[in-house]
DRENMIZA-824321 format. One record per residue (C-alpha): residue number from 0; x, y, z. Coordinates in Angstrom, 2 decimals. Layout:
% residues N
titi:NUM; X:X; Y:Y; Z:Z
...
//
This chain:
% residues 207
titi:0; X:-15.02; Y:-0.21; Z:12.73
titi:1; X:-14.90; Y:2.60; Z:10.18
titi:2; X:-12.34; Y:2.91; Z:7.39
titi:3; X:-12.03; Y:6.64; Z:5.60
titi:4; X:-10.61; Y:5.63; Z:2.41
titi:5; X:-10.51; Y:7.07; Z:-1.11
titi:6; X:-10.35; Y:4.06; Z:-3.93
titi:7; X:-6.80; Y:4.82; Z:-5.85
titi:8; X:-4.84; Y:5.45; Z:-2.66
titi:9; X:-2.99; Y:3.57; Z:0.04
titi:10; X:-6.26; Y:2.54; Z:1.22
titi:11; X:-6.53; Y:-0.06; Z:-0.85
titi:12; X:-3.52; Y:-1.79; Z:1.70
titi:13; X:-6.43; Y:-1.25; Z:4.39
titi:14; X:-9.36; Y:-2.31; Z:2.46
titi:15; X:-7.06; Y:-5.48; Z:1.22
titi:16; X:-6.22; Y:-6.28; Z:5.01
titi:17; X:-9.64; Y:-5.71; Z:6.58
titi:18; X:-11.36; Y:-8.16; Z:3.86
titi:19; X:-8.55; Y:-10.82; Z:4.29
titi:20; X:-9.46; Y:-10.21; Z:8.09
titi:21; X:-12.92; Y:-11.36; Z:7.09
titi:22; X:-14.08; Y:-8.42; Z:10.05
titi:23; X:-16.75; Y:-6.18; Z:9.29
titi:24; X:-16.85; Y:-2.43; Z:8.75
titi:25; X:-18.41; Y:0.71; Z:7.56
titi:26; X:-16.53; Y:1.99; Z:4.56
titi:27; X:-16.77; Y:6.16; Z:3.98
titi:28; X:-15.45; Y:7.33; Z:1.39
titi:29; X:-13.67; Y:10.78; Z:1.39
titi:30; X:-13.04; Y:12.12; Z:-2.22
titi:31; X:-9.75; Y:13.82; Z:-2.55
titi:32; X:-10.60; Y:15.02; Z:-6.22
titi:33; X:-13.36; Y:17.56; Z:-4.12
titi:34; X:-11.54; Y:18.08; Z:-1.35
titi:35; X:-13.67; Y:16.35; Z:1.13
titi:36; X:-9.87; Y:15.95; Z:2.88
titi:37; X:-9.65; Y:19.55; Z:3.56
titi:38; X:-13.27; Y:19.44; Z:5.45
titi:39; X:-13.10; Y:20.46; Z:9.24
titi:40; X:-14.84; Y:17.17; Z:10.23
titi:41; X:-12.05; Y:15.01; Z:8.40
titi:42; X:-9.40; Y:16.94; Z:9.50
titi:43; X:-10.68; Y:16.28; Z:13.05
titi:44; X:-9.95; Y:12.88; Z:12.53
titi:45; X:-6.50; Y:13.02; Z:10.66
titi:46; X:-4.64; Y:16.61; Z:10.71
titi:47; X:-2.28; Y:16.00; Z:8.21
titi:48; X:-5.84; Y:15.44; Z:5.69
titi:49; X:-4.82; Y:12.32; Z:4.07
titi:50; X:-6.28; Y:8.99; Z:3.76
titi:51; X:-6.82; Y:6.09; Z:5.03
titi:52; X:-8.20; Y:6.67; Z:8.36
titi:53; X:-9.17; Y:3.45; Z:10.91
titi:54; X:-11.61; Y:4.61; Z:13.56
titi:55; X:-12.31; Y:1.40; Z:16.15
titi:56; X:-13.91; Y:1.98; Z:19.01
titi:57; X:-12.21; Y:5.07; Z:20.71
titi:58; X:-9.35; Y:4.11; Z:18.77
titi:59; X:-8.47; Y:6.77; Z:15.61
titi:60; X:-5.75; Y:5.51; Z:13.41
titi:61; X:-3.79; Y:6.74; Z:10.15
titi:62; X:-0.80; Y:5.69; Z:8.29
titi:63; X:-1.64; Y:2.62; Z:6.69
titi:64; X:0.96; Y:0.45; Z:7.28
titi:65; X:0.24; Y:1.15; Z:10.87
titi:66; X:-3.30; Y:0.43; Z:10.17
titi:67; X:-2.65; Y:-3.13; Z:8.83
titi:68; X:-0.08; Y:-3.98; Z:11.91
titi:69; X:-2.73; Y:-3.15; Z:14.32
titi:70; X:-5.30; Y:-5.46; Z:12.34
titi:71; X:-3.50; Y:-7.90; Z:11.78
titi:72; X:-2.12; Y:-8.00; Z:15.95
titi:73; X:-5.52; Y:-7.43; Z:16.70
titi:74; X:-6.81; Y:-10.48; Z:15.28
titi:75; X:-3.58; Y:-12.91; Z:16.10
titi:76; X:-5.49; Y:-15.91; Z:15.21
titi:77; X:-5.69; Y:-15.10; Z:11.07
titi:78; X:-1.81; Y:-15.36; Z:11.22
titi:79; X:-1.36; Y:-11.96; Z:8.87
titi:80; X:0.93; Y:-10.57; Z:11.63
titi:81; X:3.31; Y:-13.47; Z:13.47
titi:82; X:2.99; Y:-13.28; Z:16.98
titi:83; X:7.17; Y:-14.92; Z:17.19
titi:84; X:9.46; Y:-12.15; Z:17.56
titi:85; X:11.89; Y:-13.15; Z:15.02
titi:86; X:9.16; Y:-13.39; Z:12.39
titi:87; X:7.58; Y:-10.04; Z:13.38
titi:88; X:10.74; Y:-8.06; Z:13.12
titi:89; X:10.90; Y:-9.92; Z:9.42
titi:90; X:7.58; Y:-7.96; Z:8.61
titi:91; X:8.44; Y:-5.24; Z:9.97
titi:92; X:11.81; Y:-5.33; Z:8.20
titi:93; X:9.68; Y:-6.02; Z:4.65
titi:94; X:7.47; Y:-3.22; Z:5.57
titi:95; X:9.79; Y:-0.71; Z:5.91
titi:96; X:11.65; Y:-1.76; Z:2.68
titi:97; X:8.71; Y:-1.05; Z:1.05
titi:98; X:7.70; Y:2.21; Z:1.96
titi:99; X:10.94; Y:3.61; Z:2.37
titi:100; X:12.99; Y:2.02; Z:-0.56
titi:101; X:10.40; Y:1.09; Z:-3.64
titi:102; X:7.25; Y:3.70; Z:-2.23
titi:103; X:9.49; Y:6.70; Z:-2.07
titi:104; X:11.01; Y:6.80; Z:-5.42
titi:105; X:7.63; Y:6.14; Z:-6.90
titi:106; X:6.10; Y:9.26; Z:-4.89
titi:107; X:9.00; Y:10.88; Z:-6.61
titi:108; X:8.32; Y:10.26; Z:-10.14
titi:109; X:4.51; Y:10.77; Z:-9.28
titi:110; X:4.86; Y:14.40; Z:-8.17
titi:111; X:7.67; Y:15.72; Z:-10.89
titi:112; X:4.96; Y:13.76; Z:-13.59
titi:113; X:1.85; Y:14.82; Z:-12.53
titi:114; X:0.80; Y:16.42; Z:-8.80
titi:115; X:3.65; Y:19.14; Z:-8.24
titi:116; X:2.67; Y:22.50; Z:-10.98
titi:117; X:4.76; Y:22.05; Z:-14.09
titi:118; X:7.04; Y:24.99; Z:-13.21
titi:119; X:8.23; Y:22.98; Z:-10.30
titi:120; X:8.79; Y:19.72; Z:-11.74
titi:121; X:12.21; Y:18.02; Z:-12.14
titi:122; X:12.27; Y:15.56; Z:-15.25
titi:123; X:16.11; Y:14.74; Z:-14.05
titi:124; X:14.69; Y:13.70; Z:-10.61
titi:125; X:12.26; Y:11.19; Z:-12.66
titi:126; X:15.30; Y:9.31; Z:-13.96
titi:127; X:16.86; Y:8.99; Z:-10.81
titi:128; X:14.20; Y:7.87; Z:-9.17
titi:129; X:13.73; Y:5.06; Z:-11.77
titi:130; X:17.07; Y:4.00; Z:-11.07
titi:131; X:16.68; Y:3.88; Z:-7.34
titi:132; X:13.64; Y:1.92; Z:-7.77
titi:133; X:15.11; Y:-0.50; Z:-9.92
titi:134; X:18.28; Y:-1.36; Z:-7.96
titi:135; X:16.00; Y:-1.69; Z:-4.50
titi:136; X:13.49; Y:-3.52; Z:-6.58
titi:137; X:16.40; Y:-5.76; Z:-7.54
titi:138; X:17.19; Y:-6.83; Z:-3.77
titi:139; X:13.68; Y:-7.84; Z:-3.39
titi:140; X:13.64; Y:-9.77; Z:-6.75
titi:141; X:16.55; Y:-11.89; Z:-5.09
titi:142; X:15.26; Y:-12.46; Z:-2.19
titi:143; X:11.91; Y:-13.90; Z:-3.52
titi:144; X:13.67; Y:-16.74; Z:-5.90
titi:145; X:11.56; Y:-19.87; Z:-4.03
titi:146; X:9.45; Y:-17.95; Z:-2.16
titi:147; X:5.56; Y:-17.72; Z:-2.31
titi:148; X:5.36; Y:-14.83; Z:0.47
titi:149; X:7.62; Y:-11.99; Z:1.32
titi:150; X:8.27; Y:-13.58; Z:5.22
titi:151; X:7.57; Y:-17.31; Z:5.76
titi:152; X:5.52; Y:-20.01; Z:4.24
titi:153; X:1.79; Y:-17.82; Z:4.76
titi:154; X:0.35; Y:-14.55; Z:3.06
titi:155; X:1.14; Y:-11.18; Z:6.65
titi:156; X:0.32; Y:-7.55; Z:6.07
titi:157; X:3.67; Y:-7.37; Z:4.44
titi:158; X:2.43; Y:-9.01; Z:1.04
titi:159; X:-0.54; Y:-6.59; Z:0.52
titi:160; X:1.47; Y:-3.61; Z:1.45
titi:161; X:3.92; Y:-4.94; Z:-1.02
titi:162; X:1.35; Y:-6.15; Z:-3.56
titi:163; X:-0.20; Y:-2.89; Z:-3.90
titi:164; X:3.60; Y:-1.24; Z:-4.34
titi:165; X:4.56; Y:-3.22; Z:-6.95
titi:166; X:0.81; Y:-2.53; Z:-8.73
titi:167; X:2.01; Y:1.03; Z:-8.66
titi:168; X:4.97; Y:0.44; Z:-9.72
titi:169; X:3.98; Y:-2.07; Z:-12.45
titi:170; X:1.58; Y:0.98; Z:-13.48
titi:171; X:4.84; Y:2.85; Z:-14.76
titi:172; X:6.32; Y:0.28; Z:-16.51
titi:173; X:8.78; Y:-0.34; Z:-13.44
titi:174; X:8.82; Y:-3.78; Z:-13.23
titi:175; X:9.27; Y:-4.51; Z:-17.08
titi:176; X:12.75; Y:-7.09; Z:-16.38
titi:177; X:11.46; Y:-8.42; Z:-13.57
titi:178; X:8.95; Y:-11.25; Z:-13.94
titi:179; X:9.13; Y:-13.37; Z:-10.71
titi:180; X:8.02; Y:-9.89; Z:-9.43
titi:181; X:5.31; Y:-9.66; Z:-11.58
titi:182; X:3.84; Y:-12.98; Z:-10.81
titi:183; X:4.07; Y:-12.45; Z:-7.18
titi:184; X:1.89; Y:-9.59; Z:-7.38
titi:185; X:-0.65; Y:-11.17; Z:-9.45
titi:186; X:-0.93; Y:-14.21; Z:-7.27
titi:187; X:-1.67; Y:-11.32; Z:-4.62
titi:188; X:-4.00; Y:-10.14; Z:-6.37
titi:189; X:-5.41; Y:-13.26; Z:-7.73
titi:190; X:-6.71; Y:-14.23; Z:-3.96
titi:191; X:-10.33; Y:-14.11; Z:-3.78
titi:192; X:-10.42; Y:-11.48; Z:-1.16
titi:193; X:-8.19; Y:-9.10; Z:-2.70
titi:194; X:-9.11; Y:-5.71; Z:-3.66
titi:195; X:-9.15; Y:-3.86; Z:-6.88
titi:196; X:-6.35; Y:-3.22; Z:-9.13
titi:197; X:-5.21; Y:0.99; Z:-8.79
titi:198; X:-6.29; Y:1.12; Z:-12.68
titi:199; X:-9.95; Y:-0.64; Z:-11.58
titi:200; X:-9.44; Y:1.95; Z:-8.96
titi:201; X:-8.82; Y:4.97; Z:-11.09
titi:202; X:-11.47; Y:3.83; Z:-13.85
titi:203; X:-14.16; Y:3.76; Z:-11.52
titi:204; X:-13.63; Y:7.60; Z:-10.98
titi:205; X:-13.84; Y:8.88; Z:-13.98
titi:206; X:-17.78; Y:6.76; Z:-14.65
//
């Protein structure tokens, strides 16, 4: 098993799932900041040129919350992805909130900060994201009063995708208010096979 992965990015929901996993794997790392993404050979493997990448067997995956569904269905027996429908569709539900309500306003205040060129960045659209953020990141701070995961009474794929939002989002200051947040992503990240922090991440680029 082979994961393409870059150290900041949405690998690190990968990385987190495959060590949880316990499974073995070749880690390649394909550095964005030369544009190893742009290469022929990666784009072979993922068109769109973004990481992560899983490649098992004949198998060639991307999209990482895809990615940690099929691990964690692969190996049914770690109990990271419920096999009872009810409590799938729960993950599945969490998953989706994530990327679509708390990932998506932070991609939004990432680009009009830093990645889009200054003449096309929208301060405005900054502040609205924030508030966007905030409100969905208020549904999710309700529905984790006397909880220790997102779905049920073990750690799924739906607390390190989640874990590794809110470490974004804790990044920009986004989860100042909102402490039982907090805490839940530091007990995530306070398992010993978690992965490293974005900031770790991010540090370890510039040595």
């Amino acid at each position: 098993m082979k994961l393409y992965e870059f150290a900041p990015t949405r690998s690190i929901r990968v990385r987190w799932t495959l060590q949880e996993l316990e499974v073995p794997f070749e880690a390649i790392t394909v550095n964005l900041v030369a544009g190893e993404h742009r290469k022929p050979e990666f784009l072979a493997l993922n068109p769109a040129g973004k990481v992560p990448v899983l490649v098992d067997g004949d198998l060639v995956l991307t999209e990482s919350i895809a990615i940690a569904v099929y691990l964690g269905e692969k190996y049914p027996e770690k109990g990271l992805m419920p096999t009872d429908p009810a409590a799938r569709a729960q993950v599945m539900r969490w998953l989706l909130f994530t990327t679509t309500e708390l990932e998506h306003p932070l991609w939004r205040i990432a680009k009009h900060r830093v990645i889009y060129p200054e003449d096309k960045r929208l301060p405005a659209d900054i502040e609205l994201a924030r508030d966007e953020f905030t409100e969905m990141a208020q549904v999710l701070d309700r529905h984790m009063v006397d909880r220790e995961f997102v779905v049920g009474e073990g750690v799924t794929v739906a607390d390190f995708v989640l874990g590794y939002t809110l470490d974004w989002a804790q990044m920009g200051g986004l989860l100042d208010g909102l402490p039982r947040l907090e805490g839940y992503m530091e007990r995530m990240y306070d398992r010993p096979r978690a992965p490293m922090r974005i900031k770790e991440a991010f540090a370890g680029l510039q040595r």
